[in-house]
N, C-alpha and C positions, 0 to 999 in steps of 0.2 A: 706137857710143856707148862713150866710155872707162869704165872700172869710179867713177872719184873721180865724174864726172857723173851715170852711172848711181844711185852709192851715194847723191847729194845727191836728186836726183829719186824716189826712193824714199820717202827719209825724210820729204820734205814732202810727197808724196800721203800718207804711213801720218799724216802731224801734218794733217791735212786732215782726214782719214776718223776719225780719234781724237776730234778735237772734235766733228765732226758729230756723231758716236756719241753722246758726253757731253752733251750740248745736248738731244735731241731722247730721250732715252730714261734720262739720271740726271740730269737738272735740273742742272745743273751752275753756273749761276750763284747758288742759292742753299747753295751748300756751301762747305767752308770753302777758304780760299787754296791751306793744304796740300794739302788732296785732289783741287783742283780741277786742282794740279803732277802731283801723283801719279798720277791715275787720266790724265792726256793721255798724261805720257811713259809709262808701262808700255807702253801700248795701244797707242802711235807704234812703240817700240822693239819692240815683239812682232811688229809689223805690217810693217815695215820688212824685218827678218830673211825672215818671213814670203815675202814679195817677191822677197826677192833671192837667196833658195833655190828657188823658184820657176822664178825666170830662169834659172837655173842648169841647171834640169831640162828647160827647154824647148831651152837649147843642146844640150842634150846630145842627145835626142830629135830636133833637127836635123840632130844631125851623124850619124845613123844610121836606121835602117828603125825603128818601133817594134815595140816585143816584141809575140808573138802571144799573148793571153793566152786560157788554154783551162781552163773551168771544169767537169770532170766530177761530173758528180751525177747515176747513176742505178742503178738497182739492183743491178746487178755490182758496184759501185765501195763500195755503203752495206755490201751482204752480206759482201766482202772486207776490211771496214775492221772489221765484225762478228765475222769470223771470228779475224781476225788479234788485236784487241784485247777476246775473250771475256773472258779472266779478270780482267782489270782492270773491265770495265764488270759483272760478274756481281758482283762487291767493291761496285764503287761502290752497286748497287741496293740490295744488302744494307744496307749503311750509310745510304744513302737511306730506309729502312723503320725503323729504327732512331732515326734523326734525326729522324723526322714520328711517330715512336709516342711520343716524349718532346714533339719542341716542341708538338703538343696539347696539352699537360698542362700544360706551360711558361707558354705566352703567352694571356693570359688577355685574351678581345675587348674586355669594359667594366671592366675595372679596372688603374688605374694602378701599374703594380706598376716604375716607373721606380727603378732602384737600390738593387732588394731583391736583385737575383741577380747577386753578385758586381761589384755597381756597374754594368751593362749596361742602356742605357736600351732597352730592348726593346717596350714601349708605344708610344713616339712614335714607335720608328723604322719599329715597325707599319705606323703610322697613315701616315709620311711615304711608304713601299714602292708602298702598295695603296689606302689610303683614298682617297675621292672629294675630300675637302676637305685631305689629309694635307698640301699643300705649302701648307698657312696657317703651318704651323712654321717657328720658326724654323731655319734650316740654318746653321750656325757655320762660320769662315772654313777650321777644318782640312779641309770635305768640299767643295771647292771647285763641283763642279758632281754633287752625289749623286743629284739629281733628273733630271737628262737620264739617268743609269745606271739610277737604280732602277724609275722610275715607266711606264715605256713597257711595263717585265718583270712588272709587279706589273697594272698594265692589261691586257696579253694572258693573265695570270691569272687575273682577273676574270672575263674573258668566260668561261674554262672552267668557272669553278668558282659566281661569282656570291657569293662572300664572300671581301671582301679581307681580312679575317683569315687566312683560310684561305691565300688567294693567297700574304701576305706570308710565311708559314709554310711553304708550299711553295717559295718563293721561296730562302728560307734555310737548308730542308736541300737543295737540289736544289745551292746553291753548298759545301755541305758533303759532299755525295757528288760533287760534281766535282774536289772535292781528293784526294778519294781516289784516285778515274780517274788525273789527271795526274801524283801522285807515282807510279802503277804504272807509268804512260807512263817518266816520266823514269828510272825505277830501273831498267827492264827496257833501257830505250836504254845504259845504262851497265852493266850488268850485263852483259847477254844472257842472262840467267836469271830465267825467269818466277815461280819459286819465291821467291825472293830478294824479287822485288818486291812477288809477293802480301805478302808478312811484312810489309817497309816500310811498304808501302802500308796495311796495319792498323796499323801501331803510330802514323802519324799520324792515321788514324780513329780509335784510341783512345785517344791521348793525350787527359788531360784536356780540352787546350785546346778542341780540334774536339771530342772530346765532346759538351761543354757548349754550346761556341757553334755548333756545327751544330744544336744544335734550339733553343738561344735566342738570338730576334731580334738581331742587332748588325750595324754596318756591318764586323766585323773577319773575319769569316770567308769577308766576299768580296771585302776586301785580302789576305786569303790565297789567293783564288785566283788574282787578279790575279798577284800573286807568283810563285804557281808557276806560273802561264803565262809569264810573264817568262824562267822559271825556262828552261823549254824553249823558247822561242825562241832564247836561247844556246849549249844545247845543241846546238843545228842547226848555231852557226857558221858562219852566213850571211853576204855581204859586206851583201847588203842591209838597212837598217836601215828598213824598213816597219813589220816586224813587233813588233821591239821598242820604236819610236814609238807606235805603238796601245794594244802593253799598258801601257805606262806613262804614257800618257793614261788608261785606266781607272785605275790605281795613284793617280795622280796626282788623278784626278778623285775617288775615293772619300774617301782620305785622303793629302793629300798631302805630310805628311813621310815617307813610305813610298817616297816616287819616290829618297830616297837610297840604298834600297836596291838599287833600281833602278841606280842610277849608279855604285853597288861592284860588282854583279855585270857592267855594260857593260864598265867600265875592266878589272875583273880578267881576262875574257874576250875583250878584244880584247889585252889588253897579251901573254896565251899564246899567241895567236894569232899576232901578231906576231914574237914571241920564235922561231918555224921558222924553221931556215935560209934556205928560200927567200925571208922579208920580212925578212931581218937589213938591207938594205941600206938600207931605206927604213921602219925601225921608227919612231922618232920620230915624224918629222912627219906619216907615214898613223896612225899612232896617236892624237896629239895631233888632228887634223883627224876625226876618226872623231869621239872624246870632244864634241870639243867641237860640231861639229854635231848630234849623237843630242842634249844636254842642252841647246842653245839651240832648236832644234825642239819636242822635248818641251814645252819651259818655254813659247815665244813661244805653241804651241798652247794648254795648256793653260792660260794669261792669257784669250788671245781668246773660249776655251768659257765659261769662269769668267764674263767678263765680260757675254755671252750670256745665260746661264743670271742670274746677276744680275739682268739684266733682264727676261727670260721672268717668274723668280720675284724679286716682290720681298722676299720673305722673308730671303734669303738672304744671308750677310754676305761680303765681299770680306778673302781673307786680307793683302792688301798694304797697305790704311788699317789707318793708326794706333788709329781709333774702334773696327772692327771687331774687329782682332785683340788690343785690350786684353780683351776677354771673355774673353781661356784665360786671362788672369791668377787666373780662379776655379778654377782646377784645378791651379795651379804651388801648390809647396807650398815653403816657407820653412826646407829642409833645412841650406843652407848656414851658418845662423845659429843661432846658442848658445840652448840646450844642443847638446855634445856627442852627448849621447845619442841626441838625435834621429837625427841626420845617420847615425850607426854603425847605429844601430836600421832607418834605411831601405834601407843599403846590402845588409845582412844580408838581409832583405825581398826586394830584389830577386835575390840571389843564389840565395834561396830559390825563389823562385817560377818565374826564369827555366829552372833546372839543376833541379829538381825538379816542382813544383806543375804546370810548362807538361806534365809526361808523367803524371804520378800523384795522383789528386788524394788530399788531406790530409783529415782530418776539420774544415769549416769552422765558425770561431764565428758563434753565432746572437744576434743580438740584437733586442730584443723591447719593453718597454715603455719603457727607456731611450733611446731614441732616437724615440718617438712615432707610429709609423708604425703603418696596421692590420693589416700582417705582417709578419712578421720579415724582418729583413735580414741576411744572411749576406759573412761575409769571411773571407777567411784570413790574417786578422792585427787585432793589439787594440790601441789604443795608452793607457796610463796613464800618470800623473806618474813618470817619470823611466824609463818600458818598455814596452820591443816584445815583444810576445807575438804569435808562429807560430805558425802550425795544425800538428800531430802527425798521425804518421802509429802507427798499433796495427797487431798482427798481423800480417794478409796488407801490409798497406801496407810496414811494415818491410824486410819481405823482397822486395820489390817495387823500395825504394829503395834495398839492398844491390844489386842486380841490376845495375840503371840505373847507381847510381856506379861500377862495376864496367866497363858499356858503355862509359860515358863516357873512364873513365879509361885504358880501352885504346883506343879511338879518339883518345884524344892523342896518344898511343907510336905508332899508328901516322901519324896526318898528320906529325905531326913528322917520323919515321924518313923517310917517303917524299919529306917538303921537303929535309931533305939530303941522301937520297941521289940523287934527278932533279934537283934545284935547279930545278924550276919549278912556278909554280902552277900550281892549275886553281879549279873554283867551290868546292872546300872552302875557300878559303881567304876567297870573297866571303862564305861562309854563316859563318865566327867575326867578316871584319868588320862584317855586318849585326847579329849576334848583341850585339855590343861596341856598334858604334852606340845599338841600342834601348838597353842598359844605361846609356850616357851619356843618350839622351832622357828616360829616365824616374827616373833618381837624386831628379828633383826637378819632374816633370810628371806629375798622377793620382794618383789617390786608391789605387784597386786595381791594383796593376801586373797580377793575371791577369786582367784587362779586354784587355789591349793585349797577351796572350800570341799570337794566331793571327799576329799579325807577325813572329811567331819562331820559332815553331813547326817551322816548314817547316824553317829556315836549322839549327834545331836537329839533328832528325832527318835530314835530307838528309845533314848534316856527320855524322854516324854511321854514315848509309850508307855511304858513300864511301870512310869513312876506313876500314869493315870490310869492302871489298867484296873484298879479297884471300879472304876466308871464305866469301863467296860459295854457291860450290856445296859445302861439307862440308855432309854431311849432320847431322853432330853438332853444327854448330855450329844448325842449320835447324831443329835439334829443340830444343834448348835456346831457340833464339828464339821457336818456337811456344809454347811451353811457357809463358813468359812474355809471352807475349799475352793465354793464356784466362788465365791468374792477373791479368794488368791489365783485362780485361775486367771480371772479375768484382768487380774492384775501384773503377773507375769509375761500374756497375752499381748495385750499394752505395749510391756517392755522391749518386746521383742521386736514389734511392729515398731517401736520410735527407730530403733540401730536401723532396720532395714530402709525406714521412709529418708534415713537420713546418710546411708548411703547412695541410696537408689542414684542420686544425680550423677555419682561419681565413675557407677559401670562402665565398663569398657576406655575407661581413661587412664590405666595402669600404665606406669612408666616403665 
């Protein structure tokens, strides 16, 4: 069969099976013209793709013996994996203990505490994780299919524990001590120094960001795990793109404008890849073909799941209709337009929050009868006629953010120094353009930008690893970074205990 006949035969079984789908499972005769275009072709062209990637694999698999694939799993191999990855997983636990000693106190079973803490709807997402009835919510078009992720994880929790409160809670430090695990994984792979990593590996457990959202509910701390799994599938520099299709189907399926992040860290790491002598000859077009099969796989999958899941739940909104994904227009905020003050007042905001707030947190404003709620809501940022007012840091926070500006500002001198002197990337350069990206996403989408800090988080600190891992193994320098850890600790510590002291009086007075 020639490939143009093949291609034709494709697309009308995928425009066959598209309608059928649409007919028998979204009513599709009673919806509107547009969507009724919209939701065949996605579904054809995902499907189509789908197909003929497919064929693809089965030639190939033709033309050769198929791999032997050999799954060890038994006790030598779990004790070895035990042995070798001690110190990171003995971090993670800690952190793990840490993270469930707070989200107790956090997430509260019968009260609606949706956008009192730092704008994180931590109630619903509760209910959506673990609850029996949780997927009567609705799910918005950015978490495409959040319910085939969470709720399977939140059910096998249930059974252990038999409160899905409890489950959802455990659910969400357990993805907050897995970040920890993976950045030691990923530090000590590039390092080769276990030391090194231990430090990293807490300074993203202790940055505010994970902090805070490893013990409170959100979906953003386990698009930062997705992340940094992503993260080290690259690391491996594999030809095969299995691995990084799966994670960025989670990515993707959580939140997915996150899957760009995704596709800065593919490109930047295939294009280094490339860039060896021995692929100079066929850089381009194995490069271009790479890119562009990873993101039309990801994308066709993650349509079809979406579309699935859609239908499983039908709560759940489709980010590709027009109807569905006018609802984020409640969260875009009208930066672009006069006053000036606005716009300068937002950007400063996020400058803030990303380079600062995401490692240290600030002392947050509390507000209380003015906004109507029966607890207070907390932010780190105030907005009045004609001004942005920033949450301050006192004391130990000062010296905390002397510290950090200081990290930072030498991790420029050195990426920099090191882009001209090898003249090639590597993934520091995907974690400034992940980092840049979010800044563009959120100039003018969300209310709290340290809401959407764990998407950065990683990209932040990783980018400081990396760029200071020539220091490595000094020990003066291992001491100075210790040293500012328990100082950040205790500082975080702090922040957690003010929200709590300063709810306490309002327990059990839920309207």
């Amino acid at each position: 069969m020639n490939p143009p006949l093949r291609l034709f035969l494709f697309t009308l079984l995928a425009l066959i099976l598209s309608f059928a789908f649409h007919v028998f499972f979204f009513h599709l005769w009673q919806r509107p013209v547009t969507d009724q275009i919209i939701l065949i072709t996605i579904l054809a062209a995902a499907l189509a793709y789908l197909m003929f990637a497919l064929w693809q694999q089965i030639q190939k698999f033709e033309s050769r013996h198929l791999p032997n694939f050999k799954i060890q799993f038994n006790k030598i191999s779990v004790a070895a994996f035990v042995r070798e990855h001690a110190p990171g997983l003995a971090l993670a636990l800690a952190f793990f203990a840490v993270y469930t000693y707070f989200g107790l106190q956090f997430n509260f079973a019968e009260s609606d505490t949706t956008d009192n803490f730092l704008d994180a709807d931590n109630y619903p997402w509760m209910l959506r994780i673990a609850d029996p009835d949780g997927y009567h919510l609705d799910m918005r078009g950015p978490h495409p299919f959040a319910y085939f992720i969470f709720r399977p994880l939140g059910a096998l929790l249930n059974v252990l524990t038999h409160s899905p409160t409890l489950s959802a809670i455990l659910l969400n430090t357990l993805a907050g001590a897995l970040c920890v695990f993976m950045a030691w994984v990923f530090i000590k792979r590039q390092s080769q120094n276990s030391t090194y990593a231990l430090l990293i590996a807490s300074l993203l457990g202790l940055s505010a960001s994970h902090f805070f959202f490893g013990a409170v509910i959100e979906t953003y701390i386990f698009s930062a795990a997705a992340l940094i799994g992503f993260t080290l599938t690259l690391q491996k520099r594999a030809n095969s793109l299995t691995a990084p299709v799966l994670l960025s189907l989670v990515t993707f399926g959580i939140t997915l404008t996150n899957f760009v992040q995704n596709f800065i860290g593919f490109v930047v790491e295939r294009n280094w890849q490339l860039s060896q002598p021995s692929a100079a000859r066929q850089k381009f077009p194995v490069f271009f073909a790479q890119v562009f099969h990873f993101t039309a796989l990801t994308l066709s999958l993650g349509i079809v799941i979406s579309l699935i899941h859609a239908a499983w739940y039908p709560s759940s909104m489709l980010f590709f209709l027009p109807e569905d994904a006018q609802v984020e227009n409640d969260f875009s905020l009208a930066v672009f337009q006069p006053p000036a003050w606005r716009m300068i007042g937002r950007l400063i905001l996020l400058v803030r929050t990303m380079l600062l707030y995401t490692v240290i947190a600030p002392q947050p404003f509390v507000f209380g009868k003015e906004v109507g709620a029966w607890l207070p809501y907390f932010n780190f940022f105030k907005v009045t006629p004609e001004l942005y007012s920033y949450s301050s840091y006192k004391g130990l926070g000062n010296i905390l953010v002397f510290a950090w500006a200081a990290l930072l500002f030498i991790s420029g001198i050195f990426f920099l120094w090191n882009l001209i002197r090898a003249r090639k990337v590597d993934l520091s350069l995907a974690f400034v353009l992940s980092i840049l990206f979010n800044f563009a996403l959120h100039i003018a989408y969300g209310f709290e930008p340290f809401l959407y800090s764990p998407d950065w988080a990683y990209a932040l600190i990783f980018f400081v690893a990396l760029s200071l891992a020539p220091l490595a193994k000094n020990r003066v320098f291992q001491a100075a970074l210790l040293v500012f850890l328990i100082l950040l600790a205790f500082n975080q510590i702090q922040f957690m205990q003010f929200i709590l002291a300063t709810i306490a009086p309002f327990y059990g007075k839920a309207g």
